[in-house]
N, C-alpha and C positions, 0 to 999 in steps of 0.2 A: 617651600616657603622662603626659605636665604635665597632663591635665585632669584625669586620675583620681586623680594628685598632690594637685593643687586640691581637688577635690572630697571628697576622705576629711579633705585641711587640716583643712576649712571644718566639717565634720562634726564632727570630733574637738573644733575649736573651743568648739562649744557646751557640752557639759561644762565645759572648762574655764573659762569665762566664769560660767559656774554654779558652780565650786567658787570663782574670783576674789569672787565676788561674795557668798558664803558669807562668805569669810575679809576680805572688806571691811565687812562689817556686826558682823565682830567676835563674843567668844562673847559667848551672851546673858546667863550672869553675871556681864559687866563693864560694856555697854554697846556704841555704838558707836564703829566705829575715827574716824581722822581724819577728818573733811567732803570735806576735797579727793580722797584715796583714793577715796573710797565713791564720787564725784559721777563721778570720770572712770571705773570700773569700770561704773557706772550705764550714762554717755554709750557706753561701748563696747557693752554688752547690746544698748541700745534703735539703736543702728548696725549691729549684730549682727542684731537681729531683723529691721532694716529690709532690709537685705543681701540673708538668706536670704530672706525673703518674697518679695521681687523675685524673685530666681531661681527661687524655685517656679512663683509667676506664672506667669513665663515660661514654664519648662519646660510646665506644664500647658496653657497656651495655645498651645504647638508641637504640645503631643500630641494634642490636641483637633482642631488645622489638621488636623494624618497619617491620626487617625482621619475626618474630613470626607470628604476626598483617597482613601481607604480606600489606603493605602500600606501597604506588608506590613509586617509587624509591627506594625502599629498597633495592631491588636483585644489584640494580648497583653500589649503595653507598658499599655494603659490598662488592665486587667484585674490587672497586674502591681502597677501602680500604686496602683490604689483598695486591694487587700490589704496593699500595706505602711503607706500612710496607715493604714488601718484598726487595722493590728498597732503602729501605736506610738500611735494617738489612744486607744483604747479604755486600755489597759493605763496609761497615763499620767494619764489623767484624773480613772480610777477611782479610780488610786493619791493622787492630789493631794484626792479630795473627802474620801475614807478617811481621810489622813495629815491632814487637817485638824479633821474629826470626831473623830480618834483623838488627838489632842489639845489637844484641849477639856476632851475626857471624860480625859485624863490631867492635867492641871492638876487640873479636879474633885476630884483624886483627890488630885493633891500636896499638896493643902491641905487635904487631911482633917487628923480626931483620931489618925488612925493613920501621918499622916507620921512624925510626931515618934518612934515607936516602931522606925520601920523605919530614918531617922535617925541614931537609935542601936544598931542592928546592922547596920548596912553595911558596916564595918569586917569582922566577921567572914563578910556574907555576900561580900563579896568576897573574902576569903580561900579557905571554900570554894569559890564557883564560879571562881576560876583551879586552884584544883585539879583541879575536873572537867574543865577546859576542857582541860589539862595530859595527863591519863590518857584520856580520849575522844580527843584529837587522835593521841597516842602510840599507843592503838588501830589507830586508821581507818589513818596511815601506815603501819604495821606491815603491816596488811590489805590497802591498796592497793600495797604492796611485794612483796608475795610474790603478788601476784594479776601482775605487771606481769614477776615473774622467771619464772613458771611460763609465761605464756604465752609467752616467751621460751628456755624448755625443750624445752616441745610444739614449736618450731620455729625451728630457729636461721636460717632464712632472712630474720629479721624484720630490719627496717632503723631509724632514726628518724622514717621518715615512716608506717609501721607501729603503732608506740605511742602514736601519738596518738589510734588509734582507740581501741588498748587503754587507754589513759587512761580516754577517755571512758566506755567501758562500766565499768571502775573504779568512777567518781567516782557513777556512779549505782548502785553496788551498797553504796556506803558508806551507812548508813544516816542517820548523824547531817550528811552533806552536806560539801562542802569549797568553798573559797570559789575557789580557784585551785589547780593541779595542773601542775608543771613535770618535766621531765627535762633536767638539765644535765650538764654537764663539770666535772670538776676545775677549770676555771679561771674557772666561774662562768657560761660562755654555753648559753643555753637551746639543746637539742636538739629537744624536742617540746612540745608546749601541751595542755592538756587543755581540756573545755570556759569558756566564760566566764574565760579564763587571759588578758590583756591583756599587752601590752609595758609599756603605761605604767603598769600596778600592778604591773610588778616589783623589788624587790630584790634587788639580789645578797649573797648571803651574804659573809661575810671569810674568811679566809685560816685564822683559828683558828676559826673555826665548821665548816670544812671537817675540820680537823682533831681536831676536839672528835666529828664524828659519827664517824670513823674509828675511834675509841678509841672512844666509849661504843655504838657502833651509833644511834642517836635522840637529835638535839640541840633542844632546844626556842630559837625565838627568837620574844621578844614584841616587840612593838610596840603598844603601848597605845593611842596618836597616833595611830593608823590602824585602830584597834578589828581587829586583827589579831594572831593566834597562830598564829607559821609552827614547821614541823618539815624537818628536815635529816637525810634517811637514807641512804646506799648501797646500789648495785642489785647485790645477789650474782651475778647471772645473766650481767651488763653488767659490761664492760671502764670504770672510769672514768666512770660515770655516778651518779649521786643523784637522788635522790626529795625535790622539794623542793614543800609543800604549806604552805596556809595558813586557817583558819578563822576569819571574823567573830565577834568579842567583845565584849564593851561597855568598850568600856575607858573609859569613866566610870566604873564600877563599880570596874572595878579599879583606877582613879587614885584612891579615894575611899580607899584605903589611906594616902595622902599626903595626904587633903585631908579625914579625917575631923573635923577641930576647925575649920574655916572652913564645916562645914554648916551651924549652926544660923544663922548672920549669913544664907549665901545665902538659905534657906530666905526667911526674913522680907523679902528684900530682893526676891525673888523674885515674895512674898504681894502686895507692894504695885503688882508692874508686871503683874501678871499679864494684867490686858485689852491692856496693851499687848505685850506675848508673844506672846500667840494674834493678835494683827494681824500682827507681824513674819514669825508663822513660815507665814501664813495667803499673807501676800506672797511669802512666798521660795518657797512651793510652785507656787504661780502662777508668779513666775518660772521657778522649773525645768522647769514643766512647758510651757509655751511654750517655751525654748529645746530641751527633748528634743524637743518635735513637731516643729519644724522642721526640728531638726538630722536627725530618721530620718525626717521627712519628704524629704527633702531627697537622703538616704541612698537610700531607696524609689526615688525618681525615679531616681536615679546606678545606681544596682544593674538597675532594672525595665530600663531603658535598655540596657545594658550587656550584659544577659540576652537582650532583646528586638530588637537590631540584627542581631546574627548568624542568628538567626532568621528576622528579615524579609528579609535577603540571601538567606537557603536557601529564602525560601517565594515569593520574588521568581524565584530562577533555578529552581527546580521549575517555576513556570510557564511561565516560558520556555522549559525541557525539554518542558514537556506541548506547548507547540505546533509541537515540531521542530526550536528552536535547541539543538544539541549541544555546540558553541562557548563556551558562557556557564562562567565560572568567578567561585566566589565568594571574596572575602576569609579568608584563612586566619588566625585570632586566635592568639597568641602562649598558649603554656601547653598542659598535658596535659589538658585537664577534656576531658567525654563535649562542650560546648560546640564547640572548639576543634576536638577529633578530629571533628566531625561535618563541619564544616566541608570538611576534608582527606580525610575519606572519600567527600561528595559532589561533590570536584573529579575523585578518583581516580573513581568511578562514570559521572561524566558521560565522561571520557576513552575508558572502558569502552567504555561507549555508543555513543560516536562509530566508535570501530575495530570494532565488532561491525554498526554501520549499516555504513561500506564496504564492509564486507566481505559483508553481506546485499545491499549495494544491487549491489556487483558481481556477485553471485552471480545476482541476480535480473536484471541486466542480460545475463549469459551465457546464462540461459534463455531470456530472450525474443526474443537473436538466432537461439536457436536454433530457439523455436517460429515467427522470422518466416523463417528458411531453412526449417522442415519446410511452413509452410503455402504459401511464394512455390512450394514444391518440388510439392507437391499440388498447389496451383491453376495451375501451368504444366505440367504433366505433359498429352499430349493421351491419357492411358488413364480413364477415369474409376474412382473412388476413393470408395466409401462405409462409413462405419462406425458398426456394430451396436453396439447394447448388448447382457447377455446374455440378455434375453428376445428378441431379433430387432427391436427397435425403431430406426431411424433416428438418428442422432446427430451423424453431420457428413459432407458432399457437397462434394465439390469442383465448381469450372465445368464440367469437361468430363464431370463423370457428370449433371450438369444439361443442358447441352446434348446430351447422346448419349439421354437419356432425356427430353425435351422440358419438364423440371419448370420452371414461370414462377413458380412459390411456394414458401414452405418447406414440406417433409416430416418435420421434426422430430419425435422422439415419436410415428411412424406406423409400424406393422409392415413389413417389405420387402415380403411377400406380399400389403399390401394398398396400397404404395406403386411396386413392378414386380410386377403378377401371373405374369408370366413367369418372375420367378426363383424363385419357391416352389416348383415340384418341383424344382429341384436345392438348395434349402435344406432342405428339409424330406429331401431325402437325406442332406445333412449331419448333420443331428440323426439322423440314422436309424441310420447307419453309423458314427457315432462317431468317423469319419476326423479327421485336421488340415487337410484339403484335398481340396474337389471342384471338377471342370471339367469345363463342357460349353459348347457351341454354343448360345444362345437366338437364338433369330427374335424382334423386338420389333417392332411397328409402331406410328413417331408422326408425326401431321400430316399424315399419308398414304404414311409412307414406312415399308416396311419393309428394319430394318437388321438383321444377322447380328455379333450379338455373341460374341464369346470371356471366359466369365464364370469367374473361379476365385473363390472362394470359401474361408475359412481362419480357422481358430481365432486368437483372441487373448488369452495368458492373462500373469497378473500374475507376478508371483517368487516365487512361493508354490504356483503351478504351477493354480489356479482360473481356474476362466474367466472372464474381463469384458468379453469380447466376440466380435465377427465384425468380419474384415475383407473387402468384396466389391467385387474390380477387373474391370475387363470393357476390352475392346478393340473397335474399331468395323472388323472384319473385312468387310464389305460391297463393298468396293471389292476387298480380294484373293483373296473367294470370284468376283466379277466377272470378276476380271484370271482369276483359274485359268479360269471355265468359257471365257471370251474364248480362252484361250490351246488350252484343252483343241478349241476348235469351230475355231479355227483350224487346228489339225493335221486333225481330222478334214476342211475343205474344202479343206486342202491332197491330202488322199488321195484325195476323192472326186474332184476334179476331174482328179486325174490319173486313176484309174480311168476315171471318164466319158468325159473328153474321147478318149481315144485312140480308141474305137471310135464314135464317132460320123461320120467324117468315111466311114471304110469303111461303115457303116449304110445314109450317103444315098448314096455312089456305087450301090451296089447295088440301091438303091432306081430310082433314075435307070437305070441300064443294064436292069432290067428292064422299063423300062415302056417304053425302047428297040426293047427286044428283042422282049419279046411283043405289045405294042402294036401291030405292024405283022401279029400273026399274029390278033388277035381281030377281030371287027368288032358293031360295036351295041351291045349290051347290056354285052356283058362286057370290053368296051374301055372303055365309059364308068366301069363299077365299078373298073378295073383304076389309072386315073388316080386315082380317090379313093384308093384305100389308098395309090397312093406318094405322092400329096401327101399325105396324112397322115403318112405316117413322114417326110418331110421336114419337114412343120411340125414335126412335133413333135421330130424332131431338131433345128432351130433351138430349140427351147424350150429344150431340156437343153443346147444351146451356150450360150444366154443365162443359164440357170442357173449352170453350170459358169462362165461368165466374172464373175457375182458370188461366186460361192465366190473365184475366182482374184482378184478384187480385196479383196475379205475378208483373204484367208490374206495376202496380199503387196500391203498399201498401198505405190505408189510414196512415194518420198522427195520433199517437197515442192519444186519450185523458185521459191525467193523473190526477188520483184523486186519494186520500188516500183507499189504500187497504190494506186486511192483505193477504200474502203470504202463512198464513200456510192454512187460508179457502180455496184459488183459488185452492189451489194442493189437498185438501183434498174433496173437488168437483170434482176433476179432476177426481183422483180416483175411487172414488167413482161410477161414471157415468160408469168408462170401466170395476169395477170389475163386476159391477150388466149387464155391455154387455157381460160380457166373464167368464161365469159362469163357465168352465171346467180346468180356471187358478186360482190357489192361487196366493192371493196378501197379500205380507205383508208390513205396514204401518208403519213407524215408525216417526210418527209428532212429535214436540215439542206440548207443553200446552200453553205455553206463544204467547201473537199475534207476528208477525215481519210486522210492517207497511212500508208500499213504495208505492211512485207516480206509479202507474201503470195503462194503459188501460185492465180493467177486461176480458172486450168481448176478447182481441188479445193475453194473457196470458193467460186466458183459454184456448183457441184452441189451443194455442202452446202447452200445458202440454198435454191436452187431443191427440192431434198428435203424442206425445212422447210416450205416455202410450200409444196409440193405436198401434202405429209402434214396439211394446215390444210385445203385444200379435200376433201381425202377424206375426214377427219372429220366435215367440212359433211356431204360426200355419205352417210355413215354414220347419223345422225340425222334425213336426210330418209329415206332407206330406212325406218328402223325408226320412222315417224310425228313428222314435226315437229308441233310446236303451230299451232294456226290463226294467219293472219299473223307467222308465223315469216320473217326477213329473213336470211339469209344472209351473212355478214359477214367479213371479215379484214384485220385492224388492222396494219401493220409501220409501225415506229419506229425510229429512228437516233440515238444521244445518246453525247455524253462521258463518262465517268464512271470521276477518277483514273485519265487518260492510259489510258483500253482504251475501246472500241466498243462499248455494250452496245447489242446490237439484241432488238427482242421482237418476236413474230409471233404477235397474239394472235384466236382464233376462238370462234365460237360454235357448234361444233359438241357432238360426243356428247360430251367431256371425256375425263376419263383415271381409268383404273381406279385400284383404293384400292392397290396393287402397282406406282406407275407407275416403281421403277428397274431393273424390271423390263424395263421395254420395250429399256433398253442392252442386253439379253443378245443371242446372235444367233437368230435362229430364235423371238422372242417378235414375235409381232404381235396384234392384237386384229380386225383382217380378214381375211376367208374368202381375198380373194383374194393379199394379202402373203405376202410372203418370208422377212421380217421382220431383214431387213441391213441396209435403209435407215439405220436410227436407229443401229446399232451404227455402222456405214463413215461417218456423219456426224461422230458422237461423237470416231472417229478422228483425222476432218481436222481437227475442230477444237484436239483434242488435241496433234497432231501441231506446229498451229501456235500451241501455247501457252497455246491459248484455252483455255472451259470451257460445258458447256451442258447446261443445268438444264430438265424441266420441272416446270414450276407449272400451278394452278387462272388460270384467265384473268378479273379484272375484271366482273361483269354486266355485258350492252350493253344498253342502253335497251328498254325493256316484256317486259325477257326475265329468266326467275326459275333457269335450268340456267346454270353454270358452264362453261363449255369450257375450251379447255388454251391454255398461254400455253407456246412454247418462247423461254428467255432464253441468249442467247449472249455471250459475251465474247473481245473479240481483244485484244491487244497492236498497239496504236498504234506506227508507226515517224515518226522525221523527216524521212525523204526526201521528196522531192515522186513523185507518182508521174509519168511519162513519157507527154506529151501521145500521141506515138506510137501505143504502146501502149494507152492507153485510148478512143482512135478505131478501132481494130482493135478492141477487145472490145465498144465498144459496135453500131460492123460486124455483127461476129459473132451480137451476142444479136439482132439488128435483123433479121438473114437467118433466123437460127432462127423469128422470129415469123412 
């Protein structure tokens, strides 16, 4: 606030240092004033000038730094800048070359033949022109009075800060122009200004001047001394307001009223200084015209400034908004201008901003816990989960429909039909039928395995009730169509064996007592045939006991009894028993040394290993039947390893392999040899089961100069911490030792 104090000071200064310096030089029909006056008026100008130049300087070499710096508002303050310099240099200069030309050429003239003539009617031409000046003023008031009451008619909302526009448009509708245009009070203080109306070219009227317009309506006051002719009217429309206006005059002209008998002396007095005139008046425009540049030079800068700060705050914190600080608040400047409000509108906008980000960012925070619940929810789900666009194109797959459908790449943007071929006829039923949902059973096979899936299939439409997609879930049913037929073939050797078994035992009594009985009555020929048929129906009565006794362990797996074993004994007995049965196969061994102890029933891990290892060599046997290759080596690989506290053993051959159906072989009554039963692999599957374990097969490894795959069965136990019981694993090893 003290600077823009200072600064309008310093402004106003120069004028007046220009009118001091007018009235120090004295009028030029007398001479000049004192020496000492004039000299210290002088010193003040040329202190004056030095002053503001400095400060200009200044300022310009600041603005010049900002703009370098490119600091905001800089480009507008020196843009601002150059057009004020410009608007008072130009206008000033012109004025000063004009006002010096135009006074040369006006002496020229003073001193004509026809001074003298005009000399002697000045008297009355200034008579007339105060008349005119009188009736034109008295006019334009009148006009600019009732243009100021009407608009004040048209709408009685209007204030004093109101009329000053209406002034304005006034004062330019007055033709013959007005020098200054007030709206006062009764007690003399200005209400409103019209254009170019200053404070310090005002007078106040008196106390009977007010009262003089009252009564006559239009009071005329001259002022000569100020080349000024004011008028004093009352606002009809307005409570206590006048219309107080003023018009430029020559009040030399009209002082010549009084000074018509001292012309002819100036005249001549005049004639003889006249080069010296046009130097003084040549000087003093010069002067004035330097202190107005500076002074609106000066002005420009203060205003450009002024103008151009708040600005650069607003174009400063915009940027700062453009890169995401919402925080930023700028300077609010004092006053109602569009300036000021702007200020205060882009503090309230940013605030805006910021509560509308929270509230987006939380909004968008809510979504995304939600899309990472729906996707953790998808990709942990073990159903597999794919979704269509609405041409059937692929769009998003969870893990478990990647792993259930063997996919190792994306599928993206690929038809279903031609990304699972197996589910196209029950899709292309969906489109068929129109339905919101189809299910059926697909058989898929991947990597060699065929799985039985549970596939539905279902519309997905927007809030608008259109489609924009498919949803297609499947379930990996394999294992409980497994568990049913298991359960379903179970019952069934539960039945047969009890059907069977009971007459078998009467079968071979019968058999036995006949060959008894009639035996001792045949002799030769027909004794000898009569042995064969009952040894036949007794073998083959043992047959169907030894069938019926695998149905009966099928239907009713004993419960296992666990007790501390070592792992690596029961496989290396295992071994052992089929290398020394199948003497025409290499086995190679590769145990640990260290024990691996677990609760296990010895008797049901035994058989199960030894089924494993036996099922290795009949596969050998299997693919020499049906033509090995020449130099074909026979082989079977068992191994023993840790692997996260369980037992994995593998028992790998080079036999025939395994068909492209191989979980197949768990079922019971699947075998792929003429002579199998085919419960082996099921009642294995069992015990291993049973004991927690798991057992897979796989493709087995190449073995060396050999180009066919064989089967690798992989087993897994649950490791215990007990030791197993010296005891006991000298009896079993006993045991396998007597079996060989």
């Amino acid at each position: 606030m003290v600077q823009n104090i200072a600064a309008l000071g310093l402004v106003i200064l120069g004028p007046l240092l220009a009118l001091m310096t007018f009235i120090a030089l004295g009028p030029l029909d007398k001479g000049s004033g004192p020496e000492l006056s004039l000299s210290l008026v002088l010193l003040a100008d040329l202190i004056y000038v030095l002053l503001l130049a400095t400060l200009v300087l200044a300022r310009v070499a600041r603005m010049i730094a900002d703009r370098r710096a490119q600091s905001a508002g800089s480009r507008l303050h020196l843009r601002l800048t150059g057009v004020f310099a410009l608007m008072a240099l130009l206008p000033t200069v012109t004025v000063a070359v004009f006002a010096v030309l135009t006074i040369n050429i006006g002496l020229e003239t003073w001193f004509s033949s026809r001074v003298q003539n005009v000399v002697g009617a000045s008297l009355a031409a200034a008579e007339a022109y105060e008349e005119e000046q009188r009736r034109g003023l008295a006019e334009d008031v009148d006009a600019l009075a009732r243009f100021v009451d009407n608009a004040r008619r048209a709408n009685f909302a209007f204030d004093d800060g109101d009329i000053r526009q209406i002034l304005a448009q006034g004062q330019g509708q007055v033709q013959r122009g007005l020098r200054e245009a007030y709206v006062i009070d009764g007690a003399g203080e200005i209400r409103a200004r019209g254009e170019r109306s200053y404070l310090f070219d005002y007078e106040q009227p008196t106390i009977a001047q007010f009262a003089l317009a009252e009564e006559e309506g239009v009071v005329m006051i001259p002022d000569w001394d100020n080349h000024e002719l004011r008028a004093l009217t009352p606002l009809d429309a307005y409570a206590d307001r006048y219309l107080y206006v003023s018009r430029a005059v020559d009040g030399n002209l009209l002082n010549l009223l009084d000074e018509t008998q001292a012309t002819a002396q100036f005249y001549q007095q005049q004639e003889s200084e006249r080069g010296r005139r046009l130097f003084d008046f040549a000087l003093l425009y010069l002067g004035f015209a330097v202190l107005l540049i500076l002074a609106a030079t000066w002005l420009g800068l203060w205003f450009a400034e002024r103008l151009s700060r708040p600005v650069g705050r607003l174009t400063g914190a915009a940027q700062r908004v453009g890169a995401g600080d919402l925080d930023v608040q700028v300077k609010e400047e004092e006053g109602d201008d569009e300036i000021s409000m702007l200020g205060r509108y882009f503090n309230q906008m940013t605030r805006q901003l910021k509560a509308q980000r929270e509230t987006l960012l939380e909004n968008t925070r809510q979504i995304e816990r939600r899309q990472r619940l729906f996707d953790s929810v998808l990709y942990s789900v073990t159903s597999g989960v794919v979704g269509l666009d609405d041409s059937g194109r692929v769009t998003f797959v969870n893990r478990s429909a990647e792993r259930l459908l063997g996919w190792h790449e994306t599928k993206s943007e690929v038809p279903i039909t031609v990304a699972v071929p197996e589910f196209g006829a029950l899709f292309d039923k969906l489109m068929a039928t129109g339905q919101e949902t189809a299910q059926e059973e697909v058989k898929v096979s991947r990597e060699g395995r065929l799985e039985h899936l549970l596939v539905r299939m279902s519309l997905r439409r927007r809030d608008d009730g259109s489609l924009e997609g498919y949803v297609v879930a499947f379930d990996d049913v394999t294992d409980l169509v497994s568990a049913q037929r298991m359960a379903a073939w179970g019952d069934v050797a539960r039945r047969i064996a009890h059907e069977i078994k009971n007459p078998l035992t009467p079968i071979r009594l019968s058999a036995e007592r006949i060959k008894r009985k009639f035996g001792r009555q045949m002799q030769g020929e027909d004794a000898e045939k009569l042995d064969q048929m009952t040894e036949v129906i007794v073998r083959q009565t043992e047959d169907l006991r030894r069938i019926v006794d695998e149905f009966s362990k099928f239907a009713r797996m004993p419960e296992p009894e666990r007790r501390p074993e070592d792992v690596v004994t029961l496989l290396r007995g295992a071994a052992l028993l089929q290398e020394t049965g199948q003497p025409d196969v290499r086995f190679v061994i590769d145990l640990p040394e260290a024990e691996m102890p677990a609760e296990l029933d010895a008797t049901m891990i035994g058989q199960a290993l030894t089924n494993i290892i036996k099922n290795a060599g009949e596969a050998i046997e299997s693919r020499v039947e049906g033509g090995a290759p020449e130099g074909y080596a026979p082989e079977i690989r068992v191994s023993l390893t840790e692997e996260d506290g369980r037992a994995l053993i593998r028992v790998m051959d080079n036999g025939i392999g395994l068909p492209e159906d191989r979980a197949r072989l768990f079922e019971p009554y699947v075998t792929t040899r003429d002579k199998g039963t085919g419960l082996g692999l099921p009642i294995v599957k069992k015990i291993i089961e049973e004991h927690g374990g798991s057992l897979a097969l796989e493709d087995a490894p190449l073995f060396d100069g050999d180009t066919h795959a064989g089967a690798m069965a992989v087993i897994r136990l649950p490791l215990g911490s007990m030791p197993a019981d010296p005891a006991q694993k000298q009896k079993i090893i006993a045991e396998l030792e007597g079996q060989t």
